[in-house]
C-alpha positions as CSV (number, residue, x, y, z in Angstrom):
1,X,0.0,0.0,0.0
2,X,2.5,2.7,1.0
3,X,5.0,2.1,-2.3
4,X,1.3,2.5,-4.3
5,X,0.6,5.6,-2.5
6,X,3.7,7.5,-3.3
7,X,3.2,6.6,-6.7
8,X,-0.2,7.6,-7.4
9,X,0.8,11.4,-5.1
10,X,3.8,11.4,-8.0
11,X,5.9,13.9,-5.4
12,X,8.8,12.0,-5.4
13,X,8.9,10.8,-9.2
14,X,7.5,12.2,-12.3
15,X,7.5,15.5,-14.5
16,X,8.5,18.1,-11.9
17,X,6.2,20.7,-13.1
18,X,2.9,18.9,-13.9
19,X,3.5,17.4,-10.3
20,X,3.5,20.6,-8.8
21,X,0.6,22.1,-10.0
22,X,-1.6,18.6,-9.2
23,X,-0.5,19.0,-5.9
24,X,-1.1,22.8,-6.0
25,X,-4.3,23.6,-7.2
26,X,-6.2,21.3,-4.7
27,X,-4.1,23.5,-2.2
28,X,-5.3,27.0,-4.1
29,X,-8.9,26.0,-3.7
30,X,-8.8,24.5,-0.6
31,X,-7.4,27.4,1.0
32,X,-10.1,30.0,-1.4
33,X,-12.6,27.8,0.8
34,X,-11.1,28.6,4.0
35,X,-10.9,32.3,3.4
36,X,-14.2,32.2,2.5
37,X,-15.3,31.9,5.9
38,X,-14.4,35.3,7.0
39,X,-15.2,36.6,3.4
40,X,-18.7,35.1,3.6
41,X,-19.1,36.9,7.2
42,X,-17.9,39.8,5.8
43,X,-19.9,40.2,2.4
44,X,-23.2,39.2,4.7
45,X,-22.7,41.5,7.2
46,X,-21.5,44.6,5.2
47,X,-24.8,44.3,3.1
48,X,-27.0,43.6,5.8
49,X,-25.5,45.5,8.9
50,X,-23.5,48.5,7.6
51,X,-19.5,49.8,7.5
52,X,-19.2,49.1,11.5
53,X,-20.3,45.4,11.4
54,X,-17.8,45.2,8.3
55,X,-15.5,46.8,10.3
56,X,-15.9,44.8,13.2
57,X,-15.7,41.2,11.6
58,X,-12.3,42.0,9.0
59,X,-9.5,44.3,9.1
60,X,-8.1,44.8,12.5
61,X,-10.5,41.4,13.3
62,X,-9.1,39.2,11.5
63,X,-5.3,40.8,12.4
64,X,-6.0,40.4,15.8
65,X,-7.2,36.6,15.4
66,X,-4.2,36.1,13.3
67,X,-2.0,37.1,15.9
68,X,-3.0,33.7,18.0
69,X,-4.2,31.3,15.4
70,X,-1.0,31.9,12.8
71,X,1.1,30.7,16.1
72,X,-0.4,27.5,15.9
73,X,-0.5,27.1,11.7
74,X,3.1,27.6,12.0
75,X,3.7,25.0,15.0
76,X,1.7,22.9,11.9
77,X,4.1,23.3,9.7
78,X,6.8,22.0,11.1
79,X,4.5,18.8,11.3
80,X,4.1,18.7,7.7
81,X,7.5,18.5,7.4
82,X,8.7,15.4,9.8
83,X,5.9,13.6,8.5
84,X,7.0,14.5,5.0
85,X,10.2,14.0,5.3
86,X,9.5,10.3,7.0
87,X,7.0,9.4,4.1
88,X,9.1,10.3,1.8
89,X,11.5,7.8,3.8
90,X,8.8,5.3,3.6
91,X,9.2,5.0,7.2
92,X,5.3,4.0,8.3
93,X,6.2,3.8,11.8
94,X,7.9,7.2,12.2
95,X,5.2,8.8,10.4
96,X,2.7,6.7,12.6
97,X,4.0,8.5,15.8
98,X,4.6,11.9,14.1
99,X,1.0,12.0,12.9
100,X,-0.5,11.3,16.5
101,X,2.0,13.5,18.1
102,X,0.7,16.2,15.8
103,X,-3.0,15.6,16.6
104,X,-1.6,15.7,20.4
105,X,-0.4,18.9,19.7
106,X,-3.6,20.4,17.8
107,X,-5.5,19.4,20.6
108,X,-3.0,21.2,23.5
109,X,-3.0,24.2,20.7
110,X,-6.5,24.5,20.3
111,X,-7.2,25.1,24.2
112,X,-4.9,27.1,25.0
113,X,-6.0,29.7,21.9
114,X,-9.5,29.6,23.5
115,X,-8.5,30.6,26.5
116,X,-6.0,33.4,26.1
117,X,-8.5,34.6,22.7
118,X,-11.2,35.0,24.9
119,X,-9.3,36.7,27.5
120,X,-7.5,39.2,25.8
121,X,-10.0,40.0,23.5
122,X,-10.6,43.5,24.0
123,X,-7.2,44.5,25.0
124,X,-6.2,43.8,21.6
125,X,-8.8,45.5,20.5
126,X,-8.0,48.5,22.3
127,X,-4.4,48.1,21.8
128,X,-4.6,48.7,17.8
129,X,-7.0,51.4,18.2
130,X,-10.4,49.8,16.9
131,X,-12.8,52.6,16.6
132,X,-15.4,53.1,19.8
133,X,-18.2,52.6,17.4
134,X,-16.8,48.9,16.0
135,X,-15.0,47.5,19.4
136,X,-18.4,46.2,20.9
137,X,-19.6,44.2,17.6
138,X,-15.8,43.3,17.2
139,X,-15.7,41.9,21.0
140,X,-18.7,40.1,20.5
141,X,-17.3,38.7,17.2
142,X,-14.5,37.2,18.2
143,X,-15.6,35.7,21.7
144,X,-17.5,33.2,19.4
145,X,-14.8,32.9,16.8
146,X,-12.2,31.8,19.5
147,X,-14.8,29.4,21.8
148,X,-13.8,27.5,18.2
149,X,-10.7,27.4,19.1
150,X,-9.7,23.7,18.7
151,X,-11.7,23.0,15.4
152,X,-9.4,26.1,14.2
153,X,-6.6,24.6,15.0
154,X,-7.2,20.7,14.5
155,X,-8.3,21.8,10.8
156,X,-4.8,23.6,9.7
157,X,-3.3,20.4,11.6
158,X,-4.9,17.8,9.8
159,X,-4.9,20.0,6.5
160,X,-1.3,19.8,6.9
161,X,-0.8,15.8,7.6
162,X,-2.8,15.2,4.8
163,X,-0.4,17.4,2.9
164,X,3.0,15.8,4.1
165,X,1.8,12.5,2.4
166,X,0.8,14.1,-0.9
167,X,-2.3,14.1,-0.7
168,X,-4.0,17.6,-1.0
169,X,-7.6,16.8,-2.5
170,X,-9.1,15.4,0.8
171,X,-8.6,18.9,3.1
172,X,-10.2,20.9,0.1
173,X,-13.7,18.0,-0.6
174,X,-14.5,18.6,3.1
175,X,-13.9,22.9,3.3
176,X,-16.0,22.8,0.1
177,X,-18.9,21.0,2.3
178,X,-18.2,23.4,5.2
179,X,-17.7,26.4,3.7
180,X,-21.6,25.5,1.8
181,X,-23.3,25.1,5.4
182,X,-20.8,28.3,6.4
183,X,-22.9,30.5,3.5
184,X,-26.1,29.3,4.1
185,X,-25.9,29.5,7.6
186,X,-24.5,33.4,7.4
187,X,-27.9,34.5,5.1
188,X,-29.9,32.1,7.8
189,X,-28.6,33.6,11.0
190,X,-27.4,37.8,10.2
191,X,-30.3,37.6,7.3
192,X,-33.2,35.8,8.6
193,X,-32.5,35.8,12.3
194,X,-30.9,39.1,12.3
195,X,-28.4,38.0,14.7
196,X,-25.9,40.5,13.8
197,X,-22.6,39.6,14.0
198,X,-23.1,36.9,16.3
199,X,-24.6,35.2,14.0
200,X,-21.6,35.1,11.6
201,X,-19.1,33.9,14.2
202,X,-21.3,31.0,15.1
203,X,-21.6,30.1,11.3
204,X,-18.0,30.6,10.9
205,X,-17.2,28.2,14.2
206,X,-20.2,25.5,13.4
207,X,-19.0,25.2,9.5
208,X,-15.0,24.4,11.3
209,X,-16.4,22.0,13.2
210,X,-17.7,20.1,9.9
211,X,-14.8,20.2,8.6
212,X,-12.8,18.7,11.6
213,X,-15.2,15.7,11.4
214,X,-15.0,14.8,7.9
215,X,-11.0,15.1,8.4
216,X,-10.8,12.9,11.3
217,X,-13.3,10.3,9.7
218,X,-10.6,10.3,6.4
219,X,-7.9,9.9,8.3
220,X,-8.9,7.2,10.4
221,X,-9.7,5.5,7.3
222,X,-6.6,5.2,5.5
223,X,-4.5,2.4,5.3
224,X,-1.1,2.9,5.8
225,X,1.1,5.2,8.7
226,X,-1.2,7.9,8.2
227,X,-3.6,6.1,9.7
228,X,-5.3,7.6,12.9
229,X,-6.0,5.6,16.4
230,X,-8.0,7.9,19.0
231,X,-6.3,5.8,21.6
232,X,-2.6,6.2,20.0
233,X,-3.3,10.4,20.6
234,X,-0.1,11.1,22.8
235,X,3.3,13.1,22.7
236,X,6.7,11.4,21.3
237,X,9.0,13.6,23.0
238,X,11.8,12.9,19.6
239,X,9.0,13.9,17.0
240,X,7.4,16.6,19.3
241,X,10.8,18.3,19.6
242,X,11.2,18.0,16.2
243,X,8.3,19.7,15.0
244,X,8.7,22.4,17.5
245,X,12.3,23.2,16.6
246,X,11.0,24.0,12.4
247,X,7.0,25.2,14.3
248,X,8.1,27.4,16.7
249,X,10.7,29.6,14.9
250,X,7.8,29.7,12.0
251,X,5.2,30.2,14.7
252,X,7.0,33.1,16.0
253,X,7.4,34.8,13.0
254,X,3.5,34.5,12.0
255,X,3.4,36.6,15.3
256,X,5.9,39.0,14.4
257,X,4.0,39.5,11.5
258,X,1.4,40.5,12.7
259,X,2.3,42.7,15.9
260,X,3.2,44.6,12.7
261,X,0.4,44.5,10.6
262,X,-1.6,45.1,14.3
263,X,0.9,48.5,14.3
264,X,-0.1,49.2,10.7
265,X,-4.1,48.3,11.2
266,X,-3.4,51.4,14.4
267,X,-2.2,53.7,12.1
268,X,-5.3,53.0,9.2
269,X,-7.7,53.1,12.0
270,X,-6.5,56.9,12.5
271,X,-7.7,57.8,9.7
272,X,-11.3,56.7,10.9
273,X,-14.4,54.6,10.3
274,X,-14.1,55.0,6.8
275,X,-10.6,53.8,6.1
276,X,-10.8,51.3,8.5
277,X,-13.8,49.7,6.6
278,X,-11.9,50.2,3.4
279,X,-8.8,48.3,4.5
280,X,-11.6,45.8,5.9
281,X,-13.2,45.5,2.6
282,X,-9.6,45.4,0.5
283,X,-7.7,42.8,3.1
284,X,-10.6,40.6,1.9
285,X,-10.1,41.2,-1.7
286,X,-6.1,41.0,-1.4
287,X,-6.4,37.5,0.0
288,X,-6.6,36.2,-3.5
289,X,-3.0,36.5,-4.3
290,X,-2.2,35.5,-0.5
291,X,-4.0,32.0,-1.1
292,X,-1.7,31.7,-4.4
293,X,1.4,32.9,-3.0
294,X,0.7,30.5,0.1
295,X,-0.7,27.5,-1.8
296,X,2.8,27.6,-3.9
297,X,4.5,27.7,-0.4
298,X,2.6,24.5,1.0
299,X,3.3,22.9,-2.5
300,X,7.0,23.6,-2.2
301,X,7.7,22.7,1.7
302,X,6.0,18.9,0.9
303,X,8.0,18.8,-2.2
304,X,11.1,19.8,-0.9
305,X,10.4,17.7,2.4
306,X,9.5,14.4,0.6
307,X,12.2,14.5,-2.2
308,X,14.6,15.1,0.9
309,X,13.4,12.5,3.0
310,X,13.9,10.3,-0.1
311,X,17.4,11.5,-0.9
312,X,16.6,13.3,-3.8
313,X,18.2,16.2,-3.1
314,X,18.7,17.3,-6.9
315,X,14.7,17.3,-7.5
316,X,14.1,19.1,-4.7
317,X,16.4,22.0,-6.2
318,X,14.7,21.6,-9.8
319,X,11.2,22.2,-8.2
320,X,11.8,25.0,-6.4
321,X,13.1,26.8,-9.7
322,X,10.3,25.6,-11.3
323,X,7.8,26.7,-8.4
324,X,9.3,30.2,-8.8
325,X,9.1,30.4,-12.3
326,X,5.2,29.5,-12.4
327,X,4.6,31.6,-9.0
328,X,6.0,34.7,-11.1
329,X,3.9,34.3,-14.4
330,X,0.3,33.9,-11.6
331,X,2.0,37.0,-9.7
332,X,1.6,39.2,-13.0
333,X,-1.6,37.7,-14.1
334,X,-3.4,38.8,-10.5
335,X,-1.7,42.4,-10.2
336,X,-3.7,42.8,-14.1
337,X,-6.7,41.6,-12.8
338,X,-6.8,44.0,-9.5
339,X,-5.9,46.8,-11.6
340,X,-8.3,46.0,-14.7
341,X,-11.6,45.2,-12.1
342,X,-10.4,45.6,-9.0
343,X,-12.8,47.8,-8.1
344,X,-15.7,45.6,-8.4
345,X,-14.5,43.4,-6.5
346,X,-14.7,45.4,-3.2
347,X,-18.2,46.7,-4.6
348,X,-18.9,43.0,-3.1
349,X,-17.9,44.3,0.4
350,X,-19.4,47.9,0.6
351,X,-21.4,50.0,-1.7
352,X,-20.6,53.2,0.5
353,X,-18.6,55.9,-2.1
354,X,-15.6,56.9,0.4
355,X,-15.3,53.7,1.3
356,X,-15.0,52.7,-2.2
357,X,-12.7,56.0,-3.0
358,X,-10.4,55.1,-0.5
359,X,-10.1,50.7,-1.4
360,X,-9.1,51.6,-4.6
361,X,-6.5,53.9,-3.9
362,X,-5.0,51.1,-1.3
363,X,-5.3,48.5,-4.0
364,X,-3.6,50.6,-7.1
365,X,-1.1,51.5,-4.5
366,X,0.0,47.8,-3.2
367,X,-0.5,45.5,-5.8
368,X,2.0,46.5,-8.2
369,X,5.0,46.0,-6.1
370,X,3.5,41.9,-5.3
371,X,6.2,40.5,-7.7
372,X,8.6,41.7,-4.9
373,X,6.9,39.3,-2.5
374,X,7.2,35.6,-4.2
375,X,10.8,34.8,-3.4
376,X,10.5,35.3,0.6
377,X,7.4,33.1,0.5
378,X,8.9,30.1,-1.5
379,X,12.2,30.1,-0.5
380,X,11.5,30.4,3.2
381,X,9.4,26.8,2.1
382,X,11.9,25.1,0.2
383,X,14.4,26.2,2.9
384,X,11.6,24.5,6.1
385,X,11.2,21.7,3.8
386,X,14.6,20.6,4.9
387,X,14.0,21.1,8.6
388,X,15.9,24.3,8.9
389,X,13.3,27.1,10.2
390,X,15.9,29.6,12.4
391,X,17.6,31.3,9.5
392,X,14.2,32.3,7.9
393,X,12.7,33.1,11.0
394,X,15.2,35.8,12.0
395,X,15.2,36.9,8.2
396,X,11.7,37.6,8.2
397,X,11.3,39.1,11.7
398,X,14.0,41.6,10.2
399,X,12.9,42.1,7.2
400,X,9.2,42.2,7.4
401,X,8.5,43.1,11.2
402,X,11.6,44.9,12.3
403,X,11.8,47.0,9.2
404,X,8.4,47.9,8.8
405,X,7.5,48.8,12.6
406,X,10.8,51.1,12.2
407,X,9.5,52.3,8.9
408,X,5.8,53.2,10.5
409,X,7.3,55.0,13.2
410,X,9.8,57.3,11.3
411,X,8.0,57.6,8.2
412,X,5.7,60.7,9.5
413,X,8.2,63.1,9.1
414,X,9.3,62.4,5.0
415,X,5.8,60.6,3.9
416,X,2.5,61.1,5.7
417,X,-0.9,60.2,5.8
418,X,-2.0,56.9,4.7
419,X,0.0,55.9,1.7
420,X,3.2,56.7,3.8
421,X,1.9,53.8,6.5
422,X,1.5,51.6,3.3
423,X,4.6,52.2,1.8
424,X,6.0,50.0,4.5
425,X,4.6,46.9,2.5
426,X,7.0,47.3,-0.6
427,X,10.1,48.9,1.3
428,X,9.9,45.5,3.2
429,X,9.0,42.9,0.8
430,X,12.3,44.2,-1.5
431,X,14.7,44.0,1.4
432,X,13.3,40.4,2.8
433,X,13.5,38.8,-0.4
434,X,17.2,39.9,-1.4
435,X,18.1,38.3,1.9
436,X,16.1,35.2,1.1
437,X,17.9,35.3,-2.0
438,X,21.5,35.6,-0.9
439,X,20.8,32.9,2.3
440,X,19.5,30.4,-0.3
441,X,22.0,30.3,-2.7
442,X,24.9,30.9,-0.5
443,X,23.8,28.9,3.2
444,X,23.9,25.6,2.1
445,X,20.2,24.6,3.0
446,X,20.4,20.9,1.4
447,X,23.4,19.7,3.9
448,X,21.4,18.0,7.0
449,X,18.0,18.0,7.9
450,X,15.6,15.6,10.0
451,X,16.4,12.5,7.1
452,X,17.8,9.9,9.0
């Protein structure tokens, strides 16, 4: 069974290319579905409840979320790649205990984001400036959303396993069925119940919860060391270090990132209701080249992982060229279609004219300078895919946080007002990705790893 399964995923054999987008699309529309579950709660409310309901369930909502949940994706990534590298090993019993230590480790994760979510709700509220007529509705928003804690997390977790043995069609079949009850249960609850926003976080946590199920029920299905036992559920101390010494380095950096973007959402919400629902209503609409760019990243950290694992060091080279090369042609085909209809697209969100006036400008202003992103996003994979996570951790908390929290505070006195705060983006996305570029080709990545 295992030597059929490898074959039939293809990551560790056949033409490099083709492989990589078989494995990547079910990845691209997997993650479209989860985004849709904020994008869903955002389209419903904004038409139904008006800018400070947008307000209060995207933007500086969804930052603040991201500040506890993206901990946790990361810790998942460094999951996805000791079980990669061990399946590409063909080693059922090491990826036996790594996938129940991971489940071990969603479950811990889970809990602990309820808890502190809930808690310190409204201080981070308060801490990025969240305007006095949006922090209620955004409280009561994301005391819902983070009760879900543990779906949230086992979700990305299981995602990810799923991933590390090549398969990535399973994770998107069951966000497709969640992500349906997610919509109809959005018109049902803010449309017909007019629950306000309420009713969007308990769509939003219910629909997760679906998803967790079907996931579990696969897993515990299959037939080889992916296969899940409920009563197997325990730490290894060797694989739990492991993933914690590639997840925590990436798991701090997703926090880095955003206690940054928390300092720039501070400086949008300055500017008032109005810009902060724009940046709401555009952060929604930018997340289409975010699932790309991040969909290619996932596709690269399994291949890279799996071709190491399997000693085939030399392929895992030749796809992350190839990743980069296809990555760049999608890059430019995106910032066209923002700048061609762009603007329709955040007519989805709000139909209010300053809010509008102001989207655009944000989107004409940011999108160009995307092409600069790509390389920190898939070389930072490739580079985790061999079970080194420091380097690119410190490289991005320097680039992209350090940088751009130094940028927002001095840039007042050369470039002010709004497009000064989002100048930060590009000034930051050139600098990280020279560094990615010089640490890639020059530090050796493909000399040890987690392959035994």
């Amino acid at each position: 069974m295992r030597t059929e399964t490898i074959s039939r995923n293809g990551i560790t054999e056949g033409v490099i290319w083709k492989q990589l987008l078989s494995f990547f699309f079910p990845i691209l529309l997997g993650t479209f579905f989860q985004q849709l579950y904020n994008t869903v709660d955002a389209v419903v409310v904004g038409q139904f409840l008006g800018k400070e309901a947008l307000a209060a369930v995207g933007g500086g909502t969804g930052t603040a979320i991201g500040l506890l949940i993206g901990f946790f994706t990361g810790l998942s990534s460094g999951a996805t790649v000791v079980i990669s590298q061990h399946y590409g090993a063909k080693d059922d019993e090491k990826v036996s205990a790594s996938v129940h230590t991971a489940v071990a480790l969603a479950l811990a994760g889970g809990l602990i984001i309820s808890i502190v979510g809930y808690a310190f709700t409204r201080p981070m509220l308060e801490l990025i400036g969240t305007p006095d007529d949006v922090l209620p509705l955004a409280v009561r928003y994301m005391h819902i959303y983070f009760l879900g804690g543990i779906p949230i997390v086992l979700y990305n977790m299981g995602a990810g396993i799923f991933r590390a043995m090549g398969d990535s069609r399973s994770p998107f079949y069951f966000l497709v069925v969640s992500c349906v009850v997610n919509i109809f249960l959005d018109v049902l609850f803010v449309g017909g119940f007019g629950m306000n926003v309420e009713g969007a976080a308990i769509a939003t946590v219910f629909s997760q919860i679906i998803s967790v199920i079907l996931l579990t029920w696969k897993l515990m299905r299959r037939n080889d060391g992916g296969k899940l036992y409920i009563r197997r559920i325990a730490f290894s101390k060797t694989y739990l270090r492991q993933m914690l010494a590639i997840g925590c380095p990436a798991g701090i950096q997703s926090i880095m990132y955003t206690i940054s973007n928390l300092i720039i959402q501070a400086a949008i919400n300055s500017f008032g209701t109005d810009t902060a629902a724009a940046w709401a209503a555009w952060s929604k609409l930018d997340q289409i080249f975010w699932m790309f760019i991040n969909a290619f990243n996932i596709a690269i950290t399994t291949f890279v992982g799996q071709n190491f694992g399997a000693g085939r060091t030399d392929r895992a080279k030749k796809g992350v060229r190839t990743v980069i090369a296809i990555s760049a042609v999608c890059t430019l085909i995106i910032e066209a279609g923002y700048m061609m209809i762009g603007r329709y697209g955040l007519m989805i969100f709000t139909t209010d004219s300053e809010v509008l006036s102001i989207g655009v400008g944000m989107m004409r202003y940011i999108v160009p300078w995307y092409i600069t992103y790509i390389a920190i996003e898939l070389l930072s994979g490739a580079i985790r895919g061999v079970g080194k996570s420091l380097i690119p951790t410190l490289i991005s908390v320097f680039g992209i946080c350090v940088l751009r929290i130094i940028w927002i505070c001095v840039s007042p006195d050369f470039y002010p007002g709004l497009y000064g705060v989002l100048a930060s983006y590009p000034f930051s996305w050139i600098v990280t990705s020279l560094l990615f570029i010089l640490y890639y080709f020059k530090g050796n990545i493909y000399t040890y790893g987690y392959r035994k």
